[in-house]
N, C-alpha and C positions, 0 to 999 in steps of 0.2 A: 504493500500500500504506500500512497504515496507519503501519507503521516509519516508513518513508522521511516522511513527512508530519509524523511526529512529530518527527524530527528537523533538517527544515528550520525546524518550528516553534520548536523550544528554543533551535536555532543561533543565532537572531536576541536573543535573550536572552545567552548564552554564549558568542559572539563577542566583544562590545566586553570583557567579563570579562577573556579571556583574553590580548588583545590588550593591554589595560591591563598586567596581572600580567608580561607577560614586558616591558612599558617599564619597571615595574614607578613607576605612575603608581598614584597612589589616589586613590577616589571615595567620598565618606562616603555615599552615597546609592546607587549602582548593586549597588557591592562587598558590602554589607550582606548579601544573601542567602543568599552564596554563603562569607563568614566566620562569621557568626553562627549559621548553620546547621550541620549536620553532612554535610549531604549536598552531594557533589562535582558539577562540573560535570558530569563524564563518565558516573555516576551519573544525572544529571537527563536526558542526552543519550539514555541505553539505551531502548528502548522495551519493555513490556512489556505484555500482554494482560489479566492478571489471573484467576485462580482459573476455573475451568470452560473456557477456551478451550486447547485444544491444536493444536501447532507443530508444521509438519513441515520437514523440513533444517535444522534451529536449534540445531545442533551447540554454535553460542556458550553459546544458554541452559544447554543437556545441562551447561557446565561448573559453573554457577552452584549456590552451594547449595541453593537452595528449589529447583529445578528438580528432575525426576524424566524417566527414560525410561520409556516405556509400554510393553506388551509388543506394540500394532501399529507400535513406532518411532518414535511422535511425542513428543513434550516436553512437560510443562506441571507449574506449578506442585506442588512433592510435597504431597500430601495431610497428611504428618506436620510437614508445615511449618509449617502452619494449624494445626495441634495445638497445635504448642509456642509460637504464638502469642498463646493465646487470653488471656493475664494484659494483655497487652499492645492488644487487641484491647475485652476487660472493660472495660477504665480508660478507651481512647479511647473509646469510646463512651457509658461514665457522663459524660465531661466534656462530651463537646458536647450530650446531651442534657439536662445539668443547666446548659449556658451559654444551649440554645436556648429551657430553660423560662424564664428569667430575663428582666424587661422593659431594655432596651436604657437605659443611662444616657449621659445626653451633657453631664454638668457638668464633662469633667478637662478641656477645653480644652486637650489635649499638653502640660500643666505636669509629665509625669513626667520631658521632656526638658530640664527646665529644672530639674529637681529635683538632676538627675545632675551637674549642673554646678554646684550651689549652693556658695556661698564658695569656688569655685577660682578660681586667675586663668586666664589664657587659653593660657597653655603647658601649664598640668594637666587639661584637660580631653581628653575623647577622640578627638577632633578637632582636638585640638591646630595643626593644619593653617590653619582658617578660623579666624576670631577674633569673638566675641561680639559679636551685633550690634547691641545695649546696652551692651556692657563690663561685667569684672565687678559691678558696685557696681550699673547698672540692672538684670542679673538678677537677682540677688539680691533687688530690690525689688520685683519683677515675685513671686518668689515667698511673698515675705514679707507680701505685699496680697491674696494668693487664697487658697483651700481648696483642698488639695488632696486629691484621692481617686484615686487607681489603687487598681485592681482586681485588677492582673496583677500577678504573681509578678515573673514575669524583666524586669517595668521596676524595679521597684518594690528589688530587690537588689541595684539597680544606682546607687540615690537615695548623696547622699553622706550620710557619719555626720549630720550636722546636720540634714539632710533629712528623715532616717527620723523624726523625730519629728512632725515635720509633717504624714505624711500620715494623714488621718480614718480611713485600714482597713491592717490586718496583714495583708495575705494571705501565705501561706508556699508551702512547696513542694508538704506533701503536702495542703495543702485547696483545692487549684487549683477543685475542683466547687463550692463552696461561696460563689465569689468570683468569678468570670470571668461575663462579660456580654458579648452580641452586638454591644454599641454600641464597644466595646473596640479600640482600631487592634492594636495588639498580639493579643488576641484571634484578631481577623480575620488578618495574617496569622501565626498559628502555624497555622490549615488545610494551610498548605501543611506545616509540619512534621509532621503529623498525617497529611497523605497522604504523603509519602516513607517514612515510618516504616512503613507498610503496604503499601508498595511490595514486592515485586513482586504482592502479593495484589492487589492494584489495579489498573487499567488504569491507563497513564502520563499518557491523555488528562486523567485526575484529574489525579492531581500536576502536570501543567504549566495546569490553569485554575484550580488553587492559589495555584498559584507566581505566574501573572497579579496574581492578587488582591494577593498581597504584596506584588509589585513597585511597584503602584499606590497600594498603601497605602504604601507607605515611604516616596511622596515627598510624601504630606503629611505625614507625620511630620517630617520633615526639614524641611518646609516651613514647620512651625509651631516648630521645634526653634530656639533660640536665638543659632544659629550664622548668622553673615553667610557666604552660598551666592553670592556675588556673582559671575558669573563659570562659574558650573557652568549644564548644561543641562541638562535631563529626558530620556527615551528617548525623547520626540519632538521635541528639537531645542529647546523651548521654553524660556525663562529659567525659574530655580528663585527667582520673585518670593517673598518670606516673606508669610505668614498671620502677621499681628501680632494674636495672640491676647492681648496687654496690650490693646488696642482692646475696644471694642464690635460694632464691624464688624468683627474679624478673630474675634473671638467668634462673631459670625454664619456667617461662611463657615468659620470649622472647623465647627461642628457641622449646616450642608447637606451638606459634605462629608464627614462622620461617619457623617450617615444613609444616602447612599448605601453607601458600602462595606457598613452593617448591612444594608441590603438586599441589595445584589452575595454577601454572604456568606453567607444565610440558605440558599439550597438547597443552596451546596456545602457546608455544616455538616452538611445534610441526609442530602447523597446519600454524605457520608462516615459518619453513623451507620449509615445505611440496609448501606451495606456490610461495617460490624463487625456488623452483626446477621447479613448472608448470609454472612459468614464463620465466622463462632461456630455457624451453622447447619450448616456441612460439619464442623467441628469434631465437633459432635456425631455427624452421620451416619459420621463413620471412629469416632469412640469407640461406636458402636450394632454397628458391623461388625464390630470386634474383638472386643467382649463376644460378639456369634453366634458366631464362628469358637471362641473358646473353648471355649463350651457343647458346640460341636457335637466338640471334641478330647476333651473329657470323656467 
C-alpha cells in the first residue's frame, strides 16, 4: 500500500531525528529540517493521497480537519478546504512560476552562510557547537574579498547587522516573486516547505521527494558553510569534507553542485505549480456549484 511504503520511506529520514532529540545530541546538518521548518516529524510520517482520491476505513483521516465524510462512507479531502485555501495556493504558485521564469544564477558561492557569521566570534554564532574553520578574523576576510548577492529572503534576514550592507540585492518578505531564482540552494529546498504547506491537498509522495531534495541540499550548504564539520557524517555515512569556496576549485565544485540540484529541482517546482493550478481549478468548480444551487433556491 501506498501508506505503508510511505512511511517506511520517511522513517528512514525521521529515525536518526528522533533518536538524536531524545539523546538529545544535535546535528547542524541533519536536524535543520525538521527545526527550521514548521512541519513535524509525525506530520511528514502521515500519508496522505491528495484532493480527488477517496478513503475507505480511514476513520484517522475522518478526524483530520481538511478531511470530509462522503455520503457512500468514504473520506477525502473537504472540498471547502481547497476553498479556503486558494490565497495560499495564488501566492505558491505566483512564486514558483515567477522563480521558474527567472535564469538560474550561480555567483553567491554559499557566502550567505558566511555572511550570518560575519564579525562574530565562534561562541556567537549558531552553531556555536563547531568552530570556524578559518577562525573569526579569516571569515570575515573571506567575506570582505567577495560580492555578495543572495536572493533569498530567509538567508538573507538572517546576515548579521554588518553584513546587510554588503549584500548587492534587498530582497524582503513580501517581494519573494520578484527575487528568488532556480539556481538558489535555499530556493530549492523551500519546495519542500511549499509542498507540506499544501499538504494534505497533495499526495505525501510530493512532500517527501521535496523533502529528499532539501535534505541533499543542506549538506552542501553546510558543506560550503564556514563551520569546521570535522567529525560529523552525511546520511550516507560519508565524511562532511568542506567545499572551500575561498578557492577556485571549491568555487568550481559549489557551482556543478548548484546546477545539479537546479536541475533535480526544476520538475518538482513544476509538478508543485502544476498542482496549485489543479487545485485553484476545484476551487473554482465548488465556487461554480454553489452559485447553481443558489440560483436554483431563488
Amino acid at each position: 500500500m501506498r501508506a505503508e511504503a510511505h512511511a517506511a520511506r520517511v522513517d528512514a529520514f525521521v529515525a536518526p531525528h528522533l533518536a538524536r532529540r531524545q539523546a538529545r545530541v544535535k546535528h547542524p546538518v541533519h536536524d535543520f529540517l525538521f527545526t527550521y521548518y514548521s512541519h513535524r516529524p509525525a506530520q511528514l510520517r502521515r500519508w496522505h493521497p491528495g484532493v480527488g482520491v477517496a478513503l475507505e476505513g480511514a476513520d484517522d483521516h475522518a478526524e483530520l480537519k481538511a478531511y470530509a465524510r462522503r455520503e457512500d462512507g468514504t473520506v477525502a479531502v473537504d472540498p471547502a478546504y481547497v476553498v479556503a485555501q486558494r490565497p495560499l495556493l495564488e501566492a505558491t504558485r505566483r512564486l514558483l512560476r515567477a522563480s521558474a521564469s527567472r535564469p538560474a544564477s550561480y555567483g553567491c558561492f554559499g557566502l550567505h552562510e558566511w555572511a550570518m557569521v560575519y564579525r562574530l566570534a565562534d561562541d556567537e554564532t549558531r552553531h556555536a557547537d563547531w568552530p570556524l574553520r578559518l577562525g573569526p578574523e579569516g571569515t570575515d576576510a573571506v567575506v570582505e574579498s567577495h560580492r555578495i548577492a543572495c536572493s533569498h529572503f530567509d538567508a538573507y534576514r538572517f546576515f548579521t547587522e554588518p553584513a546587510r550592507p554588503l549584500n548587492a540585492l534587498r530582497p524582503g518578505a513580501a517581494d519573494r516573486p520578484d527575487f528568488e531564482q532556480p539556481g538558489c540552494l535555499h530556493a530549492g529546498m523551500d519546495l519542500y516547505k511549499h509542498a507540506f504547506r499544501l499538504s494534505p491537498m497533495v499526495a505525501s509522495e510530493l512532500v517527501a521527494d521535496c523533502f529528499e531534495l532539501a535534505r541533499d541540499i543542506r549538506v552542501l550548504d553546510m558543506r560550503a558553510a564556514p563551520y569546521d564539520l570535522t567529525g560529523l557524517a552525511d546520511h550516507d555515512g560519508m565524511p562532511f569534507t568542506p567545499v572551500r569556496i575561498e578557492t577556485p576549485e571549491g568555487k568550481q565544485e559549489y557551482v556543478a553542485a548548484q546546477r545539479r540540484f537546479a536541475e533535480r529541482g526544476a520538475p518538482l517546482r513544476a509538478r508543485l505549480a502544476a498542482e496549485c493550478g489543479r487545485l485553484l481549478g476545484t476551487a473554482a468548480e465548488v465556487d461554480d456549484s454553489r452559485q447553481r444551487a443558489e440560483a436554483t433556491r431563488a
